[in-house]
C-alpha positions in Angstrom: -1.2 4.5 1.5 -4.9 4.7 0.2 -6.4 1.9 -0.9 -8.9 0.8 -3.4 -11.8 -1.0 -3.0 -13.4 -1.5 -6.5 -10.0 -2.9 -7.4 -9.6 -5.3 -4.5 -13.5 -6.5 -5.3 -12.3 -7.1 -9.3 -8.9 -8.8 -8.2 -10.7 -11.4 -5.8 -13.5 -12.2 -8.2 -10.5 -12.5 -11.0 -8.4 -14.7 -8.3 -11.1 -17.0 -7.5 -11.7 -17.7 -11.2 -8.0 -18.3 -11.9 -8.1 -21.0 -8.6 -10.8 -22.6 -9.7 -13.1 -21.3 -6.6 -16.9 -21.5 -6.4 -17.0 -18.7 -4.7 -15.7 -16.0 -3.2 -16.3 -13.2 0.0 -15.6 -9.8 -0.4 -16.1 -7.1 2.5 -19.5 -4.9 1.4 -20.4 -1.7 0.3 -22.7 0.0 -1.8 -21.3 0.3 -5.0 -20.0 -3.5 -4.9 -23.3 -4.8 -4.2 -24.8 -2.9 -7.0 -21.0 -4.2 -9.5 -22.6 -7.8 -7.9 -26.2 -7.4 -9.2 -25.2 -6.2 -13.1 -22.5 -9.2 -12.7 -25.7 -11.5 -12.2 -28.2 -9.8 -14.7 -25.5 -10.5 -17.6 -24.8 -13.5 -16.3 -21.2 -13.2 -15.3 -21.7 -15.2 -12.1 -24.3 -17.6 -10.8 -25.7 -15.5 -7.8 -24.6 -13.6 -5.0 -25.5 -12.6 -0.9 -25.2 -10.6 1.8 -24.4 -12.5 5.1 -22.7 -11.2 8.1 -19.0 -11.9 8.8 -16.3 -11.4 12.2 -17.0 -7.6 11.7 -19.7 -6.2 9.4 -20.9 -8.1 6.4 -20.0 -9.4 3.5 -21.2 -10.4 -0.2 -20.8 -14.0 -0.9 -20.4 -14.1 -4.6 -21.0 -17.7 -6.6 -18.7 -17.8 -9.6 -19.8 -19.4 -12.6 -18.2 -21.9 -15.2 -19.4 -23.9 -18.3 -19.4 -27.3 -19.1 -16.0 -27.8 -19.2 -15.1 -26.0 -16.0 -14.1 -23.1 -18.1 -14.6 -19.4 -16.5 -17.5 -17.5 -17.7 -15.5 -14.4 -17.0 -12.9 -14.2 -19.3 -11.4 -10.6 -18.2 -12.2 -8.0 -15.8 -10.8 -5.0 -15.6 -10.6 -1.7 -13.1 -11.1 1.8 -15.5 -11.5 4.6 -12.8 -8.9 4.7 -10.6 -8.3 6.9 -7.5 -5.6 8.5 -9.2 -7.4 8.7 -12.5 -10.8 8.9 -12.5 -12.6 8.0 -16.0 -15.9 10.1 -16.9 -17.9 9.8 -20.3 -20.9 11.7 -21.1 -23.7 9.5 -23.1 -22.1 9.8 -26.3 -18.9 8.6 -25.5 -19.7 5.9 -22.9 -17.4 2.7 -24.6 -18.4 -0.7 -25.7 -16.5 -3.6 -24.4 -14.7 -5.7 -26.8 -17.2 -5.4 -29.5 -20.2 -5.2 -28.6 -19.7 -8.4 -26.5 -18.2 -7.3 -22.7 -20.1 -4.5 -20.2 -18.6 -1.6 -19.1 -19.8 -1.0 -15.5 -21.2 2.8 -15.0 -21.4 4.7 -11.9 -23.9 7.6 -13.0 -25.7 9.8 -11.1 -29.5 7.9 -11.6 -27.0 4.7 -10.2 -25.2 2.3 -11.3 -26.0 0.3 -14.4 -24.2 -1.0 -17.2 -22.7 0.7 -20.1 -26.0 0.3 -22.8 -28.3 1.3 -20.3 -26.6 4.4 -19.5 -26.5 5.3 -23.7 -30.3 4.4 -23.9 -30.9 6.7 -20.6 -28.6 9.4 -22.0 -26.8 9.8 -19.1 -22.8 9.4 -18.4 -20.8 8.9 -15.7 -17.7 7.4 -14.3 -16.5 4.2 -16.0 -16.0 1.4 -13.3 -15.0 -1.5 -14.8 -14.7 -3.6 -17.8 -16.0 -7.1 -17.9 -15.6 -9.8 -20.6 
């Protein structure tokens, strides 16, 4: 059995939102802390940190709401998947629901969101969707 860890990092952030958290821990690595830092810069979630845990470290990620309690994040989905990885070359690289969402790219100058990537002209594996 192989396992996933982009998709276990969207499916807690999308199960603490559905609970009602204010925030969450996932396990760290690279790649999610860079997912956490776009998250913050569009202002997905309120903040996020690294603090050790029982073995290694983890992010501690603060989930936002509005006024109302109501989740900032309305949908997040996983694109690239083990079994079927997603690439896009500049050109191609999508928009998210209009204009309005981020699509999370791994490229090869890092990891950055989806209109970054088209004005750097550079593609990459599609990570996520967020919206």
């Amino acid at each position: 059995m192989h396992t996933d860890p982009i998709a276990d990092y969207l499916t807690r952030i999308r199960n603490g939102i559905r609970a009602g958290h204010d925030e969450v821990e996932i396990p760290l690595n690279g790649l999610k802390l860079e997912m956490s830092r776009i998250l913050k810069e569009q202002g997905y979630i309120k903040d996020f940190s690294r603090k050790p845990a029982r073995v290694g470290e983890v992010i501690n990620v603060e989930l936002k709401y509005t006024q109302d309690r109501q989740p900032v994040i309305l949908g997040i989905e996983r694109v690239s998947r083990p079994g079927r990885r997603r690439y896009v070359n500049h050109e191609n690289v999508p928009r998210v629901d209009g204009g309005t969402g981020t699509a999370i790219v791994s490229t090869s100058v890092g990891v950055m969101t989806g209109h970054e990537a088209r004005s750097k002209g550079v593609g990459g594996e599609v990570v996520a969707y967020v919206w």
